[in-house]
N, C-alpha and C positions, 0 to 999 in steps of 0.2 A: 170421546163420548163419556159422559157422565154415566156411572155404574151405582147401585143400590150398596157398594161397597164404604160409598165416602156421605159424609153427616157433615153441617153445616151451613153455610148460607151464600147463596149468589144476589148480591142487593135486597128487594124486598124477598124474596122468593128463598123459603129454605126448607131443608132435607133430615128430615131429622127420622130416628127409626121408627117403628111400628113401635104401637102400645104394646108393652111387654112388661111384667112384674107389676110393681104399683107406680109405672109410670104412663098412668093415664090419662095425662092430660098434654096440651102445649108445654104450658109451664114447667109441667115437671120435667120433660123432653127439653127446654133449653136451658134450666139449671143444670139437667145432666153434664150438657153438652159446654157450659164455663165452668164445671167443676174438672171434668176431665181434660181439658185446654188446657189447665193449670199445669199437667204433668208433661206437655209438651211444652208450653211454653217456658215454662220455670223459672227463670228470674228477669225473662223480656217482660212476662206481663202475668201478672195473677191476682185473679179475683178473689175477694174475701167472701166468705162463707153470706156477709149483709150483701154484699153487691149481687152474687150471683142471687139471693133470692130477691130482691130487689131491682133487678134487670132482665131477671125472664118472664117479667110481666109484659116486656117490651118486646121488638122483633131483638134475634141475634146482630142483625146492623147495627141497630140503636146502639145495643151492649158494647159491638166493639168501637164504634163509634167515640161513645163514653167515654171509655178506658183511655182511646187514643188522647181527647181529649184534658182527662184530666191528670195523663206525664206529659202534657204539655208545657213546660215551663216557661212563659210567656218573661217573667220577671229577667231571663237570661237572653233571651232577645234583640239583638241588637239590627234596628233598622236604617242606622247610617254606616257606609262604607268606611267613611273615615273615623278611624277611631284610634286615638294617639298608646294608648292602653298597652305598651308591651307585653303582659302580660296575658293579652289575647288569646288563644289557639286558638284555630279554627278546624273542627271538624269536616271535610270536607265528602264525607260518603254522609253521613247525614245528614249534614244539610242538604242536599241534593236530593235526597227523598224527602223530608221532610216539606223541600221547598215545594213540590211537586203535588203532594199533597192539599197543603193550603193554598195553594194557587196554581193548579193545572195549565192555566191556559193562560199564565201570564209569564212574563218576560220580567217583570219583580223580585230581588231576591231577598231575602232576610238573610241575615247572618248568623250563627248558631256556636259558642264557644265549648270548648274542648270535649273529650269524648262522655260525658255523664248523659249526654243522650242517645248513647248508642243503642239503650234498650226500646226506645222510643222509635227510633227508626227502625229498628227491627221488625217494631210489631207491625209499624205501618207496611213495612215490605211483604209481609204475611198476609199482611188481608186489606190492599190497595192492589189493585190491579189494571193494567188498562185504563186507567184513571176510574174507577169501577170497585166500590167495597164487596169484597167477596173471599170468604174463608171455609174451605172442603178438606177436612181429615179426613183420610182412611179410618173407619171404625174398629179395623181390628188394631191396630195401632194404637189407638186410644185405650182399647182393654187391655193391651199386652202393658201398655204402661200404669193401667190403674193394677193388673194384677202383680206389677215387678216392685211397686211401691209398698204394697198391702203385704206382703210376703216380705220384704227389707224388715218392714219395722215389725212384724212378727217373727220371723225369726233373725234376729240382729245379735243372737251369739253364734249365728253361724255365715259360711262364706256363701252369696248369693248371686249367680254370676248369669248377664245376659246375654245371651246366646243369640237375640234378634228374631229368630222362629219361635225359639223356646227359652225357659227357664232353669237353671239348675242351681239346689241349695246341697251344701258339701260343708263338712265338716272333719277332725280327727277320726273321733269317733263313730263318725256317721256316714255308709255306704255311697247316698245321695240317691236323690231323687229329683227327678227332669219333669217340669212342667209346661206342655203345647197350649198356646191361647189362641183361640178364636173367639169373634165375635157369629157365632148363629143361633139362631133361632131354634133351639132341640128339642124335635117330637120322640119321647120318650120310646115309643113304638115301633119309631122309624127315625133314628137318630143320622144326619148326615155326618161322619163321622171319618170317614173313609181315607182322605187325605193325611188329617195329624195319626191317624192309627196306622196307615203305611211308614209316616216318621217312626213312630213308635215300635214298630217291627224290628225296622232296620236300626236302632237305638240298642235294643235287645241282643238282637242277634251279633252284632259287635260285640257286646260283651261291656257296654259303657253304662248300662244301667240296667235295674233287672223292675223296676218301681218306679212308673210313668203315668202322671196323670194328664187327663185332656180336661183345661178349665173353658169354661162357655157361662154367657153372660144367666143366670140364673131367670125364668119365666115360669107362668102362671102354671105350666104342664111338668116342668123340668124341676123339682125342688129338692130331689135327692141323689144322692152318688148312684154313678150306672156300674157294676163290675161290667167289665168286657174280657170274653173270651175268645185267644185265638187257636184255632186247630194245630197250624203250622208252628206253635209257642207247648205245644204239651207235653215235652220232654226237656222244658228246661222251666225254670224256676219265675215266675215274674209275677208283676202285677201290674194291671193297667184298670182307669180308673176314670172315668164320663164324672166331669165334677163341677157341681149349678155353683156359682160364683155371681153372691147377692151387688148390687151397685145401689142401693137402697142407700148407703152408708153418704152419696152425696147428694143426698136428699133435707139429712138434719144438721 
């Protein structure tokens, strides 16, 4: 069963979050969503800064649609069997997606030469399905990776290591500090919280870090650091830290 957890699109029909920060419109909701694809996908398939804002005037099918079509490299194509060309290779996992693709329901094959369309088949195995265009991230997924990338090239003189739940940047010099990503929606009054702050507990209490932030995608209510205090943390040293984490940035 589909959950409020995953963003993106089943055919015409797509899922994108609630209006949150200055993303009020569709639009801005499915640039969001081909700018942060980009840190999943990564060198299968990535949108330029034109395309995404030039394709989220459209549905996200269209988009991926597009993209599939234009690593199509039709010019490498070969539609006779026989072809004396030793120097042939034949890819044989892409082709077969690929074939499946452009002609579902035919018994037709094209021929596809060596692996440079790996990335191509790729994408299409991402978001073909059932014979059926349809691409669902997990959103928190998506932010753990906008904030693991945003944090790399901010601090890039130091060691930044992905932990998959969380974040940690380490250095000689430097204690480190552990950073939890979620994507939710934080009412500043009534922040849900509770889960990455039991990580955080037990982060502490170990003795592996004493300076934990929880990052959340930044909204219209949420625009400043939360200190957080806990009872059971008052006789040792730490810091823990509710931290708005703007996404504005793949907007321009």
């Amino acid at each position: 069963m589909l959950t409020n957890n995953f963003i993106g699109f089943y055919e015409d029909k797509e899922y994108l979050p609630k209006d949150f920060d200055e993303f009020n419109s569709i639009i801005k909701l499915r640039q969001l969503f081909l700018n942060l694809s980009n840190n999943i996908f990564r060198c299968t398939c990535k949108f330029s800064k034109y395309e995404q804002i030039k394709l989220a005037k459209y549905s996200l099918m269209s988009a991926f649609t597009y993209k599939i079509s234009m690593l199509m490299p039709f010019s490498f194509i070969r539609t006779n069997k026989k072809n004396d060309n030793n120097s042939f290779k034949l890819c044989v996992n892409s082709t077969k997606i690929i074939n499946n693709y452009l002609n579902p329901n035919s018994k037709k094959s094209i021929f596809i030469p060596d692996k440079n369309l790996l990335p191509l088949a790729k994408l299409i195995s991402y978001c073909y399905t059932n014979n059926k265009m349809q691409l669902l991230i997990d959103k928190h997924l998506l932010f753990h990776e906008f904030v693991l990338k945003k944090i790399k090239k901010l601090h890039n003189d130091k060691t930044v290591i992905d932990l998959g739940d969380s974040i940690c940047i380490k250095s000689e010099d430097f204690v480190g500090l552990k950073i939890y990503t979620s994507w939710k929606d934080i009412e500043v009054k009534k922040p849900n919280i509770k889960n990455e702050l039991e990580d955080a507990i037990k982060s502490i209490k170990k003795g592996e870090y004493y300076q934990i932030y929880l990052a959340y995608p930044k909204n219209n209510e949420f625009k400043k650091q939360i200190p957080v205090f806990v009872d059971e943390l008052k006789n040792k040293e730490y810091q823990i830290k509710a931290i708005p984490y703007s996404l504005r940035s793949t907007l321009k």
